[in-house]
PDB file of N, H, CA, C and O in Angstrom:
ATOM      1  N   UNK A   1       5.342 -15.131   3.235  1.00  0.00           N
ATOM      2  CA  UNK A   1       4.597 -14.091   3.919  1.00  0.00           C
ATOM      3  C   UNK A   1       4.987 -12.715   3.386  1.00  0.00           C
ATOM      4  O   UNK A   1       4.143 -11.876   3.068  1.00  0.00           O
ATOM      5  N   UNK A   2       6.009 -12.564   3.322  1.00  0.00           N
ATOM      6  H   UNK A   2       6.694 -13.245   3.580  1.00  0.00           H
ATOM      7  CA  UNK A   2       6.985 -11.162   2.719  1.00  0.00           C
ATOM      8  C   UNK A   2       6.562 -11.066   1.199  1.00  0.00           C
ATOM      9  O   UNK A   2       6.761  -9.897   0.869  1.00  0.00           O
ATOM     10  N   UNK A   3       6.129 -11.695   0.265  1.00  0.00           N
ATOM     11  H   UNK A   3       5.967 -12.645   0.533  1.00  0.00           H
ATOM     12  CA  UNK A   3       5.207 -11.535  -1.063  1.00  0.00           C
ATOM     13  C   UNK A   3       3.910 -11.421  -0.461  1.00  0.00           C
ATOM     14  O   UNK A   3       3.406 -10.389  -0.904  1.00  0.00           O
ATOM     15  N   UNK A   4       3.273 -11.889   0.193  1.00  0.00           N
ATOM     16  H   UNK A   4       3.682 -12.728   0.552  1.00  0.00           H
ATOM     17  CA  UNK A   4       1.649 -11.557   0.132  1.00  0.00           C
ATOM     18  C   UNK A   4       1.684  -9.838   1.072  1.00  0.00           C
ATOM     19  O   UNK A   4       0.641  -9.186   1.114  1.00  0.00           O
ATOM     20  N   UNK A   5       2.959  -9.308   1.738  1.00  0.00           N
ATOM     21  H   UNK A   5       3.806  -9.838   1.704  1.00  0.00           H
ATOM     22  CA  UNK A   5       2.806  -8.408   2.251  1.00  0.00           C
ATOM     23  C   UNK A   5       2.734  -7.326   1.415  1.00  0.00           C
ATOM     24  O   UNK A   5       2.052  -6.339   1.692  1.00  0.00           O
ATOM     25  N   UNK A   6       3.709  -7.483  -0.090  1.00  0.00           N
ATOM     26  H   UNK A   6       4.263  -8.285  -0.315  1.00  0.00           H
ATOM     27  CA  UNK A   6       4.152  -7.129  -0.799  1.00  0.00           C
ATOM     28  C   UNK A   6       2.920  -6.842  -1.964  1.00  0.00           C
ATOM     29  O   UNK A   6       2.855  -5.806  -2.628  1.00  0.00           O
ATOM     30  N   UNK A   7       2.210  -7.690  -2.037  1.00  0.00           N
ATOM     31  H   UNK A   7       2.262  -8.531  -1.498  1.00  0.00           H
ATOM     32  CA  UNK A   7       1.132  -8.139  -2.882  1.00  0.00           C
ATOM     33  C   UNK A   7      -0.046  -7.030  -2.696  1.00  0.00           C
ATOM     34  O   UNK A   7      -0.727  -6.357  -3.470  1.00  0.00           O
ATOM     35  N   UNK A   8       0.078  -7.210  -0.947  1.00  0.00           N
ATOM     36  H   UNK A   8       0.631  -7.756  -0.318  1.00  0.00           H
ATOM     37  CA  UNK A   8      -1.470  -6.522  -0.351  1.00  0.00           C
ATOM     38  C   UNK A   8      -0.840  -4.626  -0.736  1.00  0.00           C
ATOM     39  O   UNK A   8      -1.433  -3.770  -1.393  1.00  0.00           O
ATOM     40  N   UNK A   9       0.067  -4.557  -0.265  1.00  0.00           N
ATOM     41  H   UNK A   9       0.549  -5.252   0.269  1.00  0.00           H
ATOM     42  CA  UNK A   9       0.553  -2.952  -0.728  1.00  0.00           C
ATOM     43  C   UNK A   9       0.745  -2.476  -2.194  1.00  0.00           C
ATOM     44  O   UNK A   9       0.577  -1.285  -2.455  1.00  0.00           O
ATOM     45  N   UNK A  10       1.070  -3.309  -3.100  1.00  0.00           N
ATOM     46  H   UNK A  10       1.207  -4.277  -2.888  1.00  0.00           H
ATOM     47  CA  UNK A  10       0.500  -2.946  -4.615  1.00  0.00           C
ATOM     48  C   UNK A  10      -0.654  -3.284  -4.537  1.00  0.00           C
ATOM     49  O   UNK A  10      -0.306  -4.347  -5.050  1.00  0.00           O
ATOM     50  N   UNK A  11      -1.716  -3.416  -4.389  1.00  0.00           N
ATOM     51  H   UNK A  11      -1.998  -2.552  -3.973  1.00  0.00           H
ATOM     52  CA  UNK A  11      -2.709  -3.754  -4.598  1.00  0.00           C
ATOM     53  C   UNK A  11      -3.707  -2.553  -3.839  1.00  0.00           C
ATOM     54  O   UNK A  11      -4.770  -2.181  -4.336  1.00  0.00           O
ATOM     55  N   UNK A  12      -3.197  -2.068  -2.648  1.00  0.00           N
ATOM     56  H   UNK A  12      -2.333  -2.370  -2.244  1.00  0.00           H
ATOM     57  CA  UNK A  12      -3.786  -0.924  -2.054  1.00  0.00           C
ATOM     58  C   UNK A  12      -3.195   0.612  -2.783  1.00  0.00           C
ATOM     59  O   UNK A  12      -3.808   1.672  -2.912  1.00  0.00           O
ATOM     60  N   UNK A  13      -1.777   0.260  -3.184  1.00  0.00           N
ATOM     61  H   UNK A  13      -1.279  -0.600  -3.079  1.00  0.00           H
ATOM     62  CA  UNK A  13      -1.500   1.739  -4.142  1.00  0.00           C
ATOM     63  C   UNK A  13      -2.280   1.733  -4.943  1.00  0.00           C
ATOM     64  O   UNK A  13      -2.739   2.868  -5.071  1.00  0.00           O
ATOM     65  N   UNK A  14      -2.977   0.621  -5.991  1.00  0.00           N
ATOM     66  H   UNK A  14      -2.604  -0.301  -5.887  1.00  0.00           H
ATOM     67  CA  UNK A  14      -3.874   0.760  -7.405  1.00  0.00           C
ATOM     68  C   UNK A  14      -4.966   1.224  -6.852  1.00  0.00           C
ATOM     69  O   UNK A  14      -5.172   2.427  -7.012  1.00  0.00           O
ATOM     70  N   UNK A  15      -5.917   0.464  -6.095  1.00  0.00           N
ATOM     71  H   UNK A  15      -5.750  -0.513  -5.965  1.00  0.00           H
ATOM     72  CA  UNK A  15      -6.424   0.899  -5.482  1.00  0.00           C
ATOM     73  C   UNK A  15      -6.629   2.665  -4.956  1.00  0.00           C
ATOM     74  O   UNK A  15      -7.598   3.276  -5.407  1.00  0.00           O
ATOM     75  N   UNK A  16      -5.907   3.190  -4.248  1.00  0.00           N
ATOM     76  H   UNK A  16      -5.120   2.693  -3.882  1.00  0.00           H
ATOM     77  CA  UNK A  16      -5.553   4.535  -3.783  1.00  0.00           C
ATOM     78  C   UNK A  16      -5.644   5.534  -5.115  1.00  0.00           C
ATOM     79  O   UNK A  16      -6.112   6.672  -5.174  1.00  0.00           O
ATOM     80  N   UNK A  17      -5.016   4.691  -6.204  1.00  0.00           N
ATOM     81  H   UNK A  17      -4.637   3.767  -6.156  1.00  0.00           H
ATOM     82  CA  UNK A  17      -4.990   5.786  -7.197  1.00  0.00           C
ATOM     83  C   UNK A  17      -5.694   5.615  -7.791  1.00  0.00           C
ATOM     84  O   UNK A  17      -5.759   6.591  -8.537  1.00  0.00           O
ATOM     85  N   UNK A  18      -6.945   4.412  -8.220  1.00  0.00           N
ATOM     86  H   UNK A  18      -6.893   3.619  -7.613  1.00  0.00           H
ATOM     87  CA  UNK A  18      -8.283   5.004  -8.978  1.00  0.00           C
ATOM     88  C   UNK A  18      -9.109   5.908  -8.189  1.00  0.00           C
ATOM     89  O   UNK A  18     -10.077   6.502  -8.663  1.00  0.00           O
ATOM     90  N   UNK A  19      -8.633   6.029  -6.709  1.00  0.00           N
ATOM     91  H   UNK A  19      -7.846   5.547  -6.323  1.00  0.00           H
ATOM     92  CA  UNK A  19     -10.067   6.365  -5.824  1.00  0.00           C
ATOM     93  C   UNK A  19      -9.582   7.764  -5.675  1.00  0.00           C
ATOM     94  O   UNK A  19     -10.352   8.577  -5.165  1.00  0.00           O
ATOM     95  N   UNK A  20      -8.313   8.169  -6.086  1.00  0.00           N
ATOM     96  H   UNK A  20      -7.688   7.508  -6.500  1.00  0.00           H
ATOM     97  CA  UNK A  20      -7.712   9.598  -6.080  1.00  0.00           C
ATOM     98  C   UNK A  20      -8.096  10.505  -7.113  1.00  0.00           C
ATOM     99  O   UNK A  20      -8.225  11.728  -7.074  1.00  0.00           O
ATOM    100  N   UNK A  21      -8.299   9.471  -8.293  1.00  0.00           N
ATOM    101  H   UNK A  21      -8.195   8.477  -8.325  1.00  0.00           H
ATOM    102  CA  UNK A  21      -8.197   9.825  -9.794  1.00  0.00           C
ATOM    103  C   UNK A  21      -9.529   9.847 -10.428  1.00  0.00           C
ATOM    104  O   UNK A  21      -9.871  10.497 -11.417  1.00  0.00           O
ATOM    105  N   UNK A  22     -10.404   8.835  -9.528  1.00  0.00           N
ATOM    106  H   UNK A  22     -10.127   8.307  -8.725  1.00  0.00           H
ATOM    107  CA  UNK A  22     -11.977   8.741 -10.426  1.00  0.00           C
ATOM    108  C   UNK A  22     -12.774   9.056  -9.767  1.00  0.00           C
ATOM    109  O   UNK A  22     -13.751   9.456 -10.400  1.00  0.00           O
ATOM    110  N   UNK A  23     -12.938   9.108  -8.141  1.00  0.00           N
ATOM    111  H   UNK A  23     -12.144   8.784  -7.627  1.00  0.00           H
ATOM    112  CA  UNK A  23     -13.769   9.296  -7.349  1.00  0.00           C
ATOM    113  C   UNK A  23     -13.980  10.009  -6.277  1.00  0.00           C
ATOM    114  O   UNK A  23     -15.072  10.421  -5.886  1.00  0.00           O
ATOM    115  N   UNK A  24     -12.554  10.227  -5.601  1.00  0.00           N
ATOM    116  H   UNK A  24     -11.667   9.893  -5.919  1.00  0.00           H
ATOM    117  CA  UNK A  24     -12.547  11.166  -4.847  1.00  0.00           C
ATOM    118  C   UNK A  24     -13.232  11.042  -3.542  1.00  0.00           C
ATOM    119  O   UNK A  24     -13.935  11.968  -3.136  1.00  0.00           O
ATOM    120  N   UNK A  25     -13.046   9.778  -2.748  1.00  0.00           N
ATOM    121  H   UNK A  25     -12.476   9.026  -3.078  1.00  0.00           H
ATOM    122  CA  UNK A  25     -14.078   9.436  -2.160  1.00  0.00           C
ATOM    123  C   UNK A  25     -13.826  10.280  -0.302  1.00  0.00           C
ATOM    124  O   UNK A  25     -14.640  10.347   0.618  1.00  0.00           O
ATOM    125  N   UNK A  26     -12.026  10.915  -0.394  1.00  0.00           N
ATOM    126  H   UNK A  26     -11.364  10.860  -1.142  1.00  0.00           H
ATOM    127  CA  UNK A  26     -12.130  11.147   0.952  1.00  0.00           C
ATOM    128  C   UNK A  26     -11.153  10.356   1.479  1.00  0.00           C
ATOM    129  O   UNK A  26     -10.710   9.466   0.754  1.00  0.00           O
ATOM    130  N   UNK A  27     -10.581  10.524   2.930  1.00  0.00           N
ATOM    131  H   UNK A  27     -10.941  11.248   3.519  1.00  0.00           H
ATOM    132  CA  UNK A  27      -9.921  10.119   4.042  1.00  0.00           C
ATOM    133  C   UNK A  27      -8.950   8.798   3.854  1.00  0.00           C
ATOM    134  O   UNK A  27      -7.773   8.479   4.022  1.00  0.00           O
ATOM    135  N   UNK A  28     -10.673   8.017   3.223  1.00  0.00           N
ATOM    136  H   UNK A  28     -11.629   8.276   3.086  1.00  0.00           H
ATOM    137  CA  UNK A  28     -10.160   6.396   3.453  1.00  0.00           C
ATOM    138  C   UNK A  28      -9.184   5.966   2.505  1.00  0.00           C
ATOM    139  O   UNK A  28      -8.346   5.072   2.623  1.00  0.00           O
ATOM    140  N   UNK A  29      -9.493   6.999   1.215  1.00  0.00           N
ATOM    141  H   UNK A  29     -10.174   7.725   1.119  1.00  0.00           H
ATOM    142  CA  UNK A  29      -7.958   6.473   0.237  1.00  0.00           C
ATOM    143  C   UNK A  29      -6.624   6.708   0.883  1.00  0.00           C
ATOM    144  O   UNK A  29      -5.722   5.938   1.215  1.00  0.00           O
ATOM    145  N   UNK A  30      -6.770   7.937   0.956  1.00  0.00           N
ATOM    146  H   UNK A  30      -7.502   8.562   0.687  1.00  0.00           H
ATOM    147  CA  UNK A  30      -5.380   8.283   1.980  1.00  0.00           C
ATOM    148  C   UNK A  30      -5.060   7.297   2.717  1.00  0.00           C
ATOM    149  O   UNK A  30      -4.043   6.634   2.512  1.00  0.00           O
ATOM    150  N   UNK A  31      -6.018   7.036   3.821  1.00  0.00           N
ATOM    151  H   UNK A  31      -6.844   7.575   3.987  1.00  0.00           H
ATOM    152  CA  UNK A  31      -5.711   5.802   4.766  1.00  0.00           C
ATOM    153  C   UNK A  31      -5.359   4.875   3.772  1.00  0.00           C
ATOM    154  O   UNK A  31      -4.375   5.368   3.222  1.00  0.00           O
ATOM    155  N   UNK A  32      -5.519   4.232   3.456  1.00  0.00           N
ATOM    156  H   UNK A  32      -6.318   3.832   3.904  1.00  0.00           H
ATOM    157  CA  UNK A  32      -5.029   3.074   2.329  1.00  0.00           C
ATOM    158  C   UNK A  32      -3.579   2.937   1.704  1.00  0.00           C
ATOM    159  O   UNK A  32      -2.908   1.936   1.452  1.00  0.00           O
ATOM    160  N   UNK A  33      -3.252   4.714   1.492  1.00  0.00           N
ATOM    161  H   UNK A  33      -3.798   5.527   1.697  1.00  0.00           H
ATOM    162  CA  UNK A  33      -2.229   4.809   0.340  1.00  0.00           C
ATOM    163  C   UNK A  33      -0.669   4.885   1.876  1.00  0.00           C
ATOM    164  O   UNK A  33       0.550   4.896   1.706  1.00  0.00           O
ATOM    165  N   UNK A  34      -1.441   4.920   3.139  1.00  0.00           N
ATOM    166  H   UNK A  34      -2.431   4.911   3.277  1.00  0.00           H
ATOM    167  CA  UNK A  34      -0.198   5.548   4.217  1.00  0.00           C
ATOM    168  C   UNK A  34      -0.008   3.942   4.596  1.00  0.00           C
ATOM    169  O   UNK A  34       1.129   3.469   4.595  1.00  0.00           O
ATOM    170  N   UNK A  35      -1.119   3.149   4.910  1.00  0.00           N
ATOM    171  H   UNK A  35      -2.042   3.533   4.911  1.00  0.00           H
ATOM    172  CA  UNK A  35      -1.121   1.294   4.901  1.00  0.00           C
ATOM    173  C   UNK A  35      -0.063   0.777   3.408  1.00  0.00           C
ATOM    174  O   UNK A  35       1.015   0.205   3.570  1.00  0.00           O
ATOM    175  N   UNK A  36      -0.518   1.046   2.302  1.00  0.00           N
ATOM    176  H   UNK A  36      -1.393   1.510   2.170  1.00  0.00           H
ATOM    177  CA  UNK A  36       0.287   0.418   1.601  1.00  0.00           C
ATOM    178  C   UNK A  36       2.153   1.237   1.380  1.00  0.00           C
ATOM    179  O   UNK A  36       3.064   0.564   0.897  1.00  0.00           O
ATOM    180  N   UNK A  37       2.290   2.203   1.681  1.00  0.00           N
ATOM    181  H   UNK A  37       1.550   2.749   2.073  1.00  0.00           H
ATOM    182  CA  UNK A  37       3.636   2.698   1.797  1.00  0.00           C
ATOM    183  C   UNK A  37       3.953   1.757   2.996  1.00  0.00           C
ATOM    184  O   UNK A  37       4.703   0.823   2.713  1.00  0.00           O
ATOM    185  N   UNK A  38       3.340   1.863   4.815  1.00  0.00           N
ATOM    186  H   UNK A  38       2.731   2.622   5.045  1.00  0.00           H
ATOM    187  CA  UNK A  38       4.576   1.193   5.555  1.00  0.00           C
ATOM    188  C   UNK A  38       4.393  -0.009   5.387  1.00  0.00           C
ATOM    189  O   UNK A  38       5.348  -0.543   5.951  1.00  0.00           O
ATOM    190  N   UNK A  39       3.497  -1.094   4.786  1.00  0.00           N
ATOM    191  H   UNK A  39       2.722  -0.660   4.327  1.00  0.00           H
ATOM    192  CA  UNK A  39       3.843  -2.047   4.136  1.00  0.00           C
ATOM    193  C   UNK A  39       5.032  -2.660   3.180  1.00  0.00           C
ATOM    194  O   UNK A  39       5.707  -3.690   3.170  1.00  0.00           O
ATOM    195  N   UNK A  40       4.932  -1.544   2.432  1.00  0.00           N
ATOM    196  H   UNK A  40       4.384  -0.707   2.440  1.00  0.00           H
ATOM    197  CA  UNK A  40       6.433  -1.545   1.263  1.00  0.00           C
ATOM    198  C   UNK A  40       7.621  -1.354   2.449  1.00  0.00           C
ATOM    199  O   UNK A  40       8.710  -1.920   2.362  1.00  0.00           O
ATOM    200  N   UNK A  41       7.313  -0.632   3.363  1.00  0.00           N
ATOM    201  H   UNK A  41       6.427  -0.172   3.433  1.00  0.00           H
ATOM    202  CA  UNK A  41       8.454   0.011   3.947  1.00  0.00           C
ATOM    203  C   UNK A  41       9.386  -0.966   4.694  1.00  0.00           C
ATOM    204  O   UNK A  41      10.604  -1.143   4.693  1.00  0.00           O
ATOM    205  N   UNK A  42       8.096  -1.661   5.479  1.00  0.00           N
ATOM    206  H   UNK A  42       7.107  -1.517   5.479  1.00  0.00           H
ATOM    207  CA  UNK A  42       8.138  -3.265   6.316  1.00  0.00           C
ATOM    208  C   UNK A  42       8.603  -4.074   5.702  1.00  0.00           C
ATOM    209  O   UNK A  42       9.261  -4.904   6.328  1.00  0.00           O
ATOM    210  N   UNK A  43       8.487  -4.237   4.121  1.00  0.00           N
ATOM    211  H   UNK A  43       7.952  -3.563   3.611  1.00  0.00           H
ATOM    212  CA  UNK A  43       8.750  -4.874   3.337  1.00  0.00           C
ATOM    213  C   UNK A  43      10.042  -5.098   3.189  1.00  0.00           C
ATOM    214  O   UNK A  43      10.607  -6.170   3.405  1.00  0.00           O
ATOM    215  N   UNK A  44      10.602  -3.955   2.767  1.00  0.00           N
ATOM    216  H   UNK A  44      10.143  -3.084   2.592  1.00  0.00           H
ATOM    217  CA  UNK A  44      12.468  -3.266   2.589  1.00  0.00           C
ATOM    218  C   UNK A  44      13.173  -4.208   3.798  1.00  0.00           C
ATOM    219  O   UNK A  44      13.782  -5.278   3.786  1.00  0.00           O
ATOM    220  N   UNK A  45      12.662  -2.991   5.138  1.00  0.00           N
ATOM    221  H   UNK A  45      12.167  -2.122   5.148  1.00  0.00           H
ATOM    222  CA  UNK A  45      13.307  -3.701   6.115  1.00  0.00           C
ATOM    223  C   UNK A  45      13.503  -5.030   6.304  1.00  0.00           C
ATOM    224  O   UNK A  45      14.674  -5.382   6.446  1.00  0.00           O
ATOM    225  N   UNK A  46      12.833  -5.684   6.334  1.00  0.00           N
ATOM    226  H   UNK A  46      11.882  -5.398   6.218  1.00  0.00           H
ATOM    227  CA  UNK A  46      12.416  -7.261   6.313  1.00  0.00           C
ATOM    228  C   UNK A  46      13.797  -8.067   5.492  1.00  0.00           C
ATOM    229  O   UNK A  46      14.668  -8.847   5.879  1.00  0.00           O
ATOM    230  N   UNK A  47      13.367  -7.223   3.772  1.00  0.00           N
ATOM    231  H   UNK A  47      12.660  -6.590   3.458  1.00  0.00           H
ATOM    232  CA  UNK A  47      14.234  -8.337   3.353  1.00  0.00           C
ATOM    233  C   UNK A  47      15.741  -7.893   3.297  1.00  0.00           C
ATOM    234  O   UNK A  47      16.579  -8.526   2.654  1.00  0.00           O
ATOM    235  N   UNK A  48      16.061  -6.612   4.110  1.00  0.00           N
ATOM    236  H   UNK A  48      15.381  -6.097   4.632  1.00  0.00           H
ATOM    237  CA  UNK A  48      17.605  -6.482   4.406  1.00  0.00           C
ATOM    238  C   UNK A  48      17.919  -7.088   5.664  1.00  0.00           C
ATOM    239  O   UNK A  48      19.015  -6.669   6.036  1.00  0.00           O
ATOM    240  N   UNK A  49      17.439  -7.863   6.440  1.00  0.00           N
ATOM    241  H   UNK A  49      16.548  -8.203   6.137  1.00  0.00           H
ATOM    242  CA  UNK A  49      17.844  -8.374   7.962  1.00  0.00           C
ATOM    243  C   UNK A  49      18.176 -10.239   7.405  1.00  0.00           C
ATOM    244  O   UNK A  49      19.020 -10.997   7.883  1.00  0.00           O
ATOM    245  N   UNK A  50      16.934 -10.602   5.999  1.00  0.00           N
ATOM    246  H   UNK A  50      16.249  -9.986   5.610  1.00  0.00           H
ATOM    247  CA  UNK A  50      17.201 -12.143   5.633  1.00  0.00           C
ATOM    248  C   UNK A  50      18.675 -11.813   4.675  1.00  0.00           C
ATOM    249  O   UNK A  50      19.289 -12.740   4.148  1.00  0.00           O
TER     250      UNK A  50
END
């Protein structure tokens, strides 16, 4: 579960940064790029408690 969490938050940073970089679309990248940071973040925590 802790890789596909891992997975979905690189996958929303690439994401975040074509839509920062090519398109400019507004709000929802942001939203995306603040989802895939506490993902990573969740992530950290997670695997310092196993």
């Amino acid at each position: 579960m802790s890789n596909l969490l891992y997975t979905v938050a690189v996958i929303l940073i690439i994401f975040w940064a074509i839509g920062f970089f090519a398109f400019s679309v507004g709000g929802i990248i942001h939203i995306l790029l603040i989802i895939a940071v506490i993902a990573v973040i969740l992530r950290l925590i997670q695997g310092r408690r196993l």
